[in-house]
DRENVEX-29115 format. One record per residue (C-alpha): chain; residue number from 1; x, z, y; residue in one letter. Coordinates in steps of 0.02 Angstrom, whole numbers, plus 50000, padded with zeros to 5 digits. Last residue first. Example, Ala and Ser with C-alpha at 12.3 -4.5 7.8 and 13.67 -1.06 7.14 Angstrom:
2
[r 'A'; 2; [50684; 50357; 49947]; 'S'] [r 'A'; 1; [50615; 50390; 49775]; 'A'] 
//
This chain:
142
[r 'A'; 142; [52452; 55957; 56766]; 'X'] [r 'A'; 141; [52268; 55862; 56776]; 'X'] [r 'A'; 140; [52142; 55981; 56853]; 'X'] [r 'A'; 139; [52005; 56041; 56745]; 'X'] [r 'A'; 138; [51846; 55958; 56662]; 'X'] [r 'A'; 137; [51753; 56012; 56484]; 'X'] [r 'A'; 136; [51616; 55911; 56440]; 'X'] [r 'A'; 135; [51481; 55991; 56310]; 'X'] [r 'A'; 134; [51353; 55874; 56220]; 'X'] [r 'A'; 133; [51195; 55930; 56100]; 'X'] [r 'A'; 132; [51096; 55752; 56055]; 'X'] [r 'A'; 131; [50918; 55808; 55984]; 'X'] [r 'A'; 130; [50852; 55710; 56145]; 'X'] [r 'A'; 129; [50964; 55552; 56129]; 'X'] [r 'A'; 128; [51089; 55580; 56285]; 'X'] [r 'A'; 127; [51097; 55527; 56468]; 'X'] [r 'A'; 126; [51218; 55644; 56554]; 'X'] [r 'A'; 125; [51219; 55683; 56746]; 'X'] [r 'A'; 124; [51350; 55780; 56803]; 'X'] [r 'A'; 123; [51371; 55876; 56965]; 'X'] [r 'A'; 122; [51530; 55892; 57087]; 'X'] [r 'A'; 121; [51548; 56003; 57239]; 'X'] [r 'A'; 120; [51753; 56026; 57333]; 'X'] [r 'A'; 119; [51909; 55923; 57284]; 'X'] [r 'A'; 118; [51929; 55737; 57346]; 'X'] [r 'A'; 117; [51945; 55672; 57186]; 'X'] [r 'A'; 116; [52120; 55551; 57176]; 'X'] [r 'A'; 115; [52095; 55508; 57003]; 'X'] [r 'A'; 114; [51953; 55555; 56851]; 'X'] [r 'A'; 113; [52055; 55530; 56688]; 'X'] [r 'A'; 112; [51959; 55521; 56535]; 'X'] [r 'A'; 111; [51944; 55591; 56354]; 'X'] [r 'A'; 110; [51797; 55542; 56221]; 'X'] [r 'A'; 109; [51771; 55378; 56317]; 'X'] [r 'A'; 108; [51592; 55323; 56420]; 'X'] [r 'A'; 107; [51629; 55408; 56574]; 'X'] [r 'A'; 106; [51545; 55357; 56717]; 'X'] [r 'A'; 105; [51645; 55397; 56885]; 'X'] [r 'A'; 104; [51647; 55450; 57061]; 'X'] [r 'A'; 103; [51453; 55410; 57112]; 'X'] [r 'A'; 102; [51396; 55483; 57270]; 'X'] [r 'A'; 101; [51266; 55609; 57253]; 'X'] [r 'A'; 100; [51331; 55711; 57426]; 'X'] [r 'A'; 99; [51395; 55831; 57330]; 'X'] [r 'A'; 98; [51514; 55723; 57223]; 'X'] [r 'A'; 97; [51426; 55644; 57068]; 'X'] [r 'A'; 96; [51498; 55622; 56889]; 'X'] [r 'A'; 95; [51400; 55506; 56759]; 'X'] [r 'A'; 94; [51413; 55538; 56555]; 'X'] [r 'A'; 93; [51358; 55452; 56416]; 'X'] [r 'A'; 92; [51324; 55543; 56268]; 'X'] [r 'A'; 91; [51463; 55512; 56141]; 'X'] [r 'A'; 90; [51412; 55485; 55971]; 'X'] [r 'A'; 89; [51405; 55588; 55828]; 'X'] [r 'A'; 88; [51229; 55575; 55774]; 'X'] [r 'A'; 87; [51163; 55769; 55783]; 'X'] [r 'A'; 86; [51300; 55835; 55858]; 'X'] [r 'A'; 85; [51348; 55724; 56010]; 'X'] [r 'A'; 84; [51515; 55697; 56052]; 'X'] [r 'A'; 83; [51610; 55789; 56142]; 'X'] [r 'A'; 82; [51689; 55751; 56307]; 'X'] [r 'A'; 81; [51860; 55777; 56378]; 'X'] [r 'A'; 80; [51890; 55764; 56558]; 'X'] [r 'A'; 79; [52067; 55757; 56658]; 'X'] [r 'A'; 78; [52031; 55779; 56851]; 'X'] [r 'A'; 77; [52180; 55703; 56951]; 'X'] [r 'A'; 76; [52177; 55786; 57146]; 'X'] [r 'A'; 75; [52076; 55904; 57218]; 'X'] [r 'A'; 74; [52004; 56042; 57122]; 'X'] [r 'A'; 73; [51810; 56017; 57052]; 'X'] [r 'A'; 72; [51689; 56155; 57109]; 'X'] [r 'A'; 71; [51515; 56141; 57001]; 'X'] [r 'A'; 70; [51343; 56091; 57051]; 'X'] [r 'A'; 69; [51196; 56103; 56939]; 'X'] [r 'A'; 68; [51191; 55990; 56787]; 'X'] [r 'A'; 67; [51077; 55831; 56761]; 'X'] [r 'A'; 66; [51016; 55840; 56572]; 'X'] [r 'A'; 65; [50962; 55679; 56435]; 'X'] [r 'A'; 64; [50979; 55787; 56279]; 'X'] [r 'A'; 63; [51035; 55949; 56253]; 'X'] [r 'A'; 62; [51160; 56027; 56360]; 'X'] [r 'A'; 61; [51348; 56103; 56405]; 'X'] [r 'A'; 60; [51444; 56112; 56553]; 'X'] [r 'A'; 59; [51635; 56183; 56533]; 'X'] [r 'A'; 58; [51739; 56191; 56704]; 'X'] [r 'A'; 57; [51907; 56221; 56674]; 'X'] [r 'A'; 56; [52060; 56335; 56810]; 'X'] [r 'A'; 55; [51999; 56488; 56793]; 'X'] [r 'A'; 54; [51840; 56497; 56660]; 'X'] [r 'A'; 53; [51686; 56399; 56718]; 'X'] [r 'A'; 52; [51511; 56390; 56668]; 'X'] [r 'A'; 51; [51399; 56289; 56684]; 'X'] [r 'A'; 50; [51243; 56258; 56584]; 'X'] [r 'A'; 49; [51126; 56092; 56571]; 'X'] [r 'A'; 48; [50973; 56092; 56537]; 'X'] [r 'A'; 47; [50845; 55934; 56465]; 'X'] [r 'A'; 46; [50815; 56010; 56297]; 'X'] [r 'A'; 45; [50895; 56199; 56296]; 'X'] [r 'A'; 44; [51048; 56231; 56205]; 'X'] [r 'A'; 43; [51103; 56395; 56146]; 'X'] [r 'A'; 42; [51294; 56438; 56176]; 'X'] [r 'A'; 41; [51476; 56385; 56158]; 'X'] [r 'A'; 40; [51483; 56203; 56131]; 'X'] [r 'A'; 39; [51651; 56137; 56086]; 'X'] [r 'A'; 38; [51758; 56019; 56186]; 'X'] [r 'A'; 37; [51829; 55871; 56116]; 'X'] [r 'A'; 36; [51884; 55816; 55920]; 'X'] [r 'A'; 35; [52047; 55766; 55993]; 'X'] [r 'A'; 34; [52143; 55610; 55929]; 'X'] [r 'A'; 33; [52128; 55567; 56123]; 'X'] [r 'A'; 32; [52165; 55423; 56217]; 'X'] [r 'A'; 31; [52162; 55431; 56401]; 'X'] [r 'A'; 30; [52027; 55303; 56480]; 'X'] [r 'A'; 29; [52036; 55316; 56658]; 'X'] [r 'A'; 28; [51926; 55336; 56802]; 'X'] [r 'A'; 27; [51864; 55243; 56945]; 'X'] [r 'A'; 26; [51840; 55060; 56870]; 'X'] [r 'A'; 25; [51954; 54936; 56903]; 'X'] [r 'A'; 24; [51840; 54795; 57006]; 'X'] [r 'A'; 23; [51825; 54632; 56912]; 'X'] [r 'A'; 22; [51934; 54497; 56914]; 'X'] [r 'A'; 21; [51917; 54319; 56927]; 'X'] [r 'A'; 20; [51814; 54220; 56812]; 'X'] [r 'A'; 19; [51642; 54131; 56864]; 'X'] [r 'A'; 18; [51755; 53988; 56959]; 'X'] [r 'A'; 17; [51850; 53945; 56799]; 'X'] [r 'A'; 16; [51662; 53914; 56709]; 'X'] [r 'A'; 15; [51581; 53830; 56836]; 'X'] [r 'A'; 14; [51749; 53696; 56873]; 'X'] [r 'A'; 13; [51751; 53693; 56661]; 'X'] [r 'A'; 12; [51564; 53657; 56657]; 'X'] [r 'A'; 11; [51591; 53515; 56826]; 'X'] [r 'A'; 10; [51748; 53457; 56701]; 'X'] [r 'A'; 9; [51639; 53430; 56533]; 'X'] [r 'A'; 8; [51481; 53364; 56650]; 'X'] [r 'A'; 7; [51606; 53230; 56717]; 'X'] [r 'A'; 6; [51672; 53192; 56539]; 'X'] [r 'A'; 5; [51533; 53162; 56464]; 'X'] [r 'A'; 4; [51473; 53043; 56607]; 'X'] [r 'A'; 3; [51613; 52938; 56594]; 'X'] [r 'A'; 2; [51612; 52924; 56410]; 'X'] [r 'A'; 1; [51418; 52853; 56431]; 'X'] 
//
């Protein structure tokens, strides 16, 4: 019987070591923050987003679950910040989308580092509790 305990020990180990590895980085960054985020600056609508943008940041702002319209991102690093909700406090979360709906990042943090964008049309998509209001702010990383 010790024979057999041990061979289904090893083959759980061999299953186990093989399942490991390392997954993909992810897109963005993490940056930590002691910031309370970006603050929103007009009336929210359920399931809207607003842009607006003032020289060199992008603000977007919502209510709820909201996809935005399309917004010029520079090229290069792209530092976010994102508040969190108002009614709960949590952060929504919070996918970004080049022109051509490709997926650059999901940003789950309170601050975060897009890299290496490509510069021209983004769009967010946030998924948020419905009485959730959200604003992410977005301009290029000095």
């Amino acid at each position: 019987m010790r024979p057999l305990r041990v061979a289904v020990a090893t083959m759980t180990l061999a299953v186990v070591a093989g399942c490991g590895g390392t997954a993909p980085a992810p897109a963005g960054t993490p940056v930590a923050s002691g910031a309370a985020g970006p603050s929103i600056t007009g009336s929210l609508a359920p399931g809207k987003a607003t842009v607006s943008a003032n020289g060199t940041t992008t603000h977007v702002e919502g209510l709820g679950n909201a996809t935005s319209a399309k917004f010029d991102l520079p090229a290069g690093d792209v530092a976010m910040a994102v508040s969190t909700c108002s009614s709960n406090g949590v952060i929504p979360f919070v996918w970004v989308y080049d022109a051509g709906s490709n997926m650059v990042g999901i940003v789950t943090e309170q601050t975060y580092l897009l890299p290496h964008l490509k510069g021209g049309a983004y769009y967010l998509t946030v998924a948020a509790n419905p009485d959730c209001g959200w604003a992410v702010e977005m301009a290029a990383k000095p």
